[in-house]
C-alpha positions, 0 to 999 in steps of 0.5 A: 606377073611376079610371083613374089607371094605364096598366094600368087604362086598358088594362082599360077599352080591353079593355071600350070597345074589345075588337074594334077594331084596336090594334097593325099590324105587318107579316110576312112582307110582309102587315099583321098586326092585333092587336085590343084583346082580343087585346093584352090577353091576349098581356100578360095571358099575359106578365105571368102567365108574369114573375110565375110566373118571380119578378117582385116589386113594384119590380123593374126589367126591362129591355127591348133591339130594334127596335120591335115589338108584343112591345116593348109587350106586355113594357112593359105586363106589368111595368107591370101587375106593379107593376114598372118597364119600362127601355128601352135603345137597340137601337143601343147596344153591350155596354158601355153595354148593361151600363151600363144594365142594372147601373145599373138594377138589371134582374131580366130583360132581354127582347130582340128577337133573337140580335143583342141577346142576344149583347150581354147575353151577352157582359156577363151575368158582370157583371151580378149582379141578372139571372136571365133573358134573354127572346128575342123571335126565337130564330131562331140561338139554338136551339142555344146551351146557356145557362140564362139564356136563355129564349124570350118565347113559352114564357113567355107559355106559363107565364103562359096556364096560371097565368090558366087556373087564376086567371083573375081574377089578372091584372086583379086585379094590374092594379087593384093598380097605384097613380098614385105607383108609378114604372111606367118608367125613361127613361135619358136619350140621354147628350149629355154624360157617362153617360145617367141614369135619369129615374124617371116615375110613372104620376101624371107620364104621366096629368098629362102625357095630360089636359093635352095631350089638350085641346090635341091632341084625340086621336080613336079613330079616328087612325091612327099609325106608330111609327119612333122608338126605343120607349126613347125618351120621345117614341115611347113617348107616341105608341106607348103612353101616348096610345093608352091614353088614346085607343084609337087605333091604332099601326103598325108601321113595318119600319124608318127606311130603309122609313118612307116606304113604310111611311107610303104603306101606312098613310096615317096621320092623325097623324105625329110625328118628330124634324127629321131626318126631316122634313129627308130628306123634304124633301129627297126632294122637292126633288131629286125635282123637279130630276130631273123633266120640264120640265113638273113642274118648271115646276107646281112652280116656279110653285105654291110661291110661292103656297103659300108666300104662304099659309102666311104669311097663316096664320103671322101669325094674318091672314085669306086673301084670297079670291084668295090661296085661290082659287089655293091651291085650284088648286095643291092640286090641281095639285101639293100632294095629290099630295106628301102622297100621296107622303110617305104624309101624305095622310090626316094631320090631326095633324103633330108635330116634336119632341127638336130644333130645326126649321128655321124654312124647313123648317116654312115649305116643309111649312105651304106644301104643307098639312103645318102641323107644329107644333112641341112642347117637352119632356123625359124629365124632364117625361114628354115634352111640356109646350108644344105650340101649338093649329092657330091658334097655330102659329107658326116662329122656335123658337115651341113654344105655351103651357104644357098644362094642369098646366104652370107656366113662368118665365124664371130671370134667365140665360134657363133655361126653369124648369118645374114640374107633376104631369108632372116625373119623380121624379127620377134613379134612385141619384143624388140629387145630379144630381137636387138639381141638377135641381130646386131647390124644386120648378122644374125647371132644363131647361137650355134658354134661352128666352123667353115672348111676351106671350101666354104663347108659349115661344120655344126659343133654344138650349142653355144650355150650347151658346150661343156667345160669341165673343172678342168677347162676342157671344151667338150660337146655334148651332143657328139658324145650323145649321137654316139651313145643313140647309135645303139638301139637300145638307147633312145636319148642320152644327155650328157652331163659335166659343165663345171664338173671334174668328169662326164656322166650321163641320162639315159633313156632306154628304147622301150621296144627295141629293151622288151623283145631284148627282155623276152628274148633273154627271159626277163620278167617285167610289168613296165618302163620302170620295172625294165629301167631299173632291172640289173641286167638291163643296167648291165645290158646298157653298161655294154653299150656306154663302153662301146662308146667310150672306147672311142673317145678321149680320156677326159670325154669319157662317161664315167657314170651313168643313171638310166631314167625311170620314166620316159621324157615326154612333150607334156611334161615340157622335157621336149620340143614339138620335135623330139629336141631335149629341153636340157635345162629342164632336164637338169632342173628336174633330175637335180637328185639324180645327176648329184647323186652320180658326183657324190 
């Protein structure tokens, strides 16, 4: 057989794997194992129980929460119906919740709970496509009287008596599935304009695995922890497509809020997230050792610098000194195990960051610990990652490896990162014209700027359409500046500011956390996130750190003035994506008075 579908290679686990542990989750405070069978026969029953509801070829279902392993079981029963799974952001309120599922077209909508099925509900009038909202959790919901609605384990009811009378049905539609069939919908997190529905085949994801496979070199045995939004392309590959491939086992974690506990529990061997997680982490860790005894404070001072020192032997491809490894041994011991033991990162072999830059000092602290991050590149359109550097390769400064497999690169004239390959989607779902000007003869317009080294190494820049220029016609990325300004844990988001203009300046939002035991350590009195932001010494505080940085910048990149936010940026108030990415244009629309008031 092939295995040239995600639900064929879900048959072949069921066979390869059958009593090994897929899924964790945890309830009621304890782990809960599910084994390769019995995921099978969950999505088994589910599927049945869609297609006994009228689930038909093509048909778009839609599904809305929190990570859970039902999230995956709905993903691969449609897919396993040859219908197409959509994701939508479990942040997202009702009108962009009813955006996506008219737009899509969704027959059903399965939802997590009675928080995301109120959403539905309070749009569901305009929504003419849907038969049945499918609830996860009916907890709150026993008592409304809506026909619509519908329970996930009374369809899983359904489907368990259609295979007991056709046993051999559902592998049978799992067979059926073909590798140019569009198998699920990524609608982009909308950093401009109205998200668009990136269409993926299973053709795309299994181009996409067999090349990043070679380079990552997946093991049955690893272990992961699933945070990120599972609409989200990324978590998706780590959460679904790869352990397809690979047979390995994902973890539930309860929340971005419990992560860390959640990491120290797992003990992962594989880690991936976006550069905000890897900042708070950081930033954790560096506060932690201000508030620690004399002698914890003095271990770390004096082990980092050897730390560091040999991160930057291995940064540059050279050979560590016998010395410089001797010495690394002894602060491993000393400080380094015990850090990975407390970000849960002990057992970790694999260490991913992805959707944004990293900071170049921020990868720098965690290769010197023993963390080396490595830093892909991708996108929905490409069915996620399409760079990605091997361990000898990694290297900081916006470096993101070579092409995988399967993956062609160029530079356009303007700087634009060009791609094609078998991975490059199958363009937006009902609108051709975005999709004409995505691809132009088979080349894929990414829309970032970049450069290839001599050996084939991509370098992000930025942003096409986030370049700077000044007045004075300098070319300046922002988001090198603002990775440097993050660097410091009391800044949580800096976004720089000056296209047109005659010099930089900046918004800046404070580490709410890491500024109040700064406050209470230095006996500041203060009610709240405003009453921190708009304190003279907190100002003063952070006047420091933007210093910090322009020390080590050029005269025309410098920030010259600087207004720190009264309010913290926020998903619902549409300033950020689903992953933590700031929304720049609607940043600058929504603080206008603000940024004029820095150029006056």
């Amino acid at each position: 057989m092939t295995y040239d579908t995600l639900p064929k290679l879900f048959l072949r686990n069921r066979e390869l794997y059958r009593n090994k542990v897929a899924l964790r989750e945890k309830e009621f405070g304890v782990w809960k194992r599910v084994t390769w069978r019995e995921y099978w026969e969950e999505v088994c029953c589910f599927a049945l129980g869609l297609k006994t509801l009228g689930l038909e070829r093509g048909n778009k279902v839609s599904i809305l929460g929190d990570n859970c392993r039902q999230w995956l079981y709905a993903d691969l029963a449609v897919q396993s119906c040859s219908g197409v799974t959509v994701g939508i952001y479990p942040t997202d309120v009702s009108s962009q919740v009813r955006y996506v599922l008219d737009n899509s077209e969704s027959r059903f909508v399965v939802v997590k709970d009675q928080e995301q099925a109120d959403k539905v509900l309070d749009v569901k009038d305009s929504l003419p496509y849907l038969k049945k909202i499918i609830v996860i959790d009916m907890k709150g919901l026993r008592r409304y009287r809506e026909p619509m609605l519908m329970s996930f384990r009374d369809v899983q009811e359904i489907g368990a008596a259609l295979h007991k009378d056709k046993p051999g049905l559902f592998e049978k539609m799992a067979l059926e599935t073909g590798s140019d069939d569009v198998c699920i919908i990524v609608y982009t997190s909308g950093t401009t304009g109205q998200p668009k529905g990136a269409m993926i085949t299973h053709r795309n994801i299994v181009a996409m695995i067999q090349g990043l496979a070679s380079v990552l070199e997946f093991r049955s045995t690893e272990s992961f922890v699933s945070a990120l939004p599972l609409c989200h392309i990324a978590e998706r590959m780590f959460s679904l497509i790869f352990p397809m491939w690979a047979g390995f086992t994902v973890n539930f974690a309860e929340s971005v809020a419990t992560l860390q506990e959640d990491l120290r529990e797992i003990s992962p061997t594989a880690f991936f997230n976006v550069p905000r997680i890897w900042e708070k982490m950081h930033s954790s860790i560096i506060i932690r050792m201000h508030d620690a005894v004399f002698f914890k404070r003095w271990i770390f001072s004096a082990m980092m610098p050897v730390g560091y020192r040999v991160a930057n032997f291995r940064l540059i491809g050279s050979k560590v000194p016998l010395h410089w490894k001797l010495a690394y041994g002894i602060a491993y011991l000393l400080l380094f195990r015990a850090l990975k033991n407390q970000l849960g990162l002990l057992q970790a072999r694999l260490f991913v960051s992805g959707a944004a830059p990293l900071s170049p000092d921020i990868m720098k602290f965690y290769h010197a610990i023993g963390i080396p991050i490595r830093e892909c590149y991708g996108m929905t359109e490409t069915t996620g990652i399409t760079t990605m550097p091997t361990e000898s390769e990694i290297k900081t400064g916006g470096f993101v490896g070579r092409p995988i497999p399967g993956v062609e690169i160029k530079i356009a004239e303007d700087g634009e990162i060009l791609q094609k390959g078998s991975m490059v989607f199958a363009g937006y779902y009902r609108n051709q014209e975005a999709t004409n000007e995505t691809v132009v003869d088979g080349w894929l317009r990414t829309g970032d700027v970049g450069e290839l080294d001599e050996n084939g190494n991509l370098r992000i820049t930025d942003r096409k359409k986030d370049i700077i220029i000044t007045a004075g016609g300098k070319n300046i990325a922002p988001s090198e500046i603002e990775n440097k300004l993050k660097f410091s844990p009391f800044i949580k988001e800096a976004i720089v500011i000056g296209d047109r203009r005659k010099y930089l300046t900046c918004l800046i939002q404070i580490e709410l956390e890491n500024i109040a035991n700064w406050a209470q350590t230095n006996r500041l009195a203060y009610t709240n996130y405003k009453s921190l932001a708009t304190h003279p010494e907190i100002r003063r505080l952070i006047g420091q750190e933007v210093e910090k940085v322009n020390r080590e910048l050029a005269r025309v990149e410098t920030i010259k003035k600087f207004t720190i936010l009264e309010k913290e940026l926020d998903q619902d108030d549409q300033e950020l994506t689903a992953t933590m990415k700031v929304k720049r244009s609607m940043i600058e629309k929504r603080f206008k008075n603000l940024i004029e008031a820095m150029y006056r």
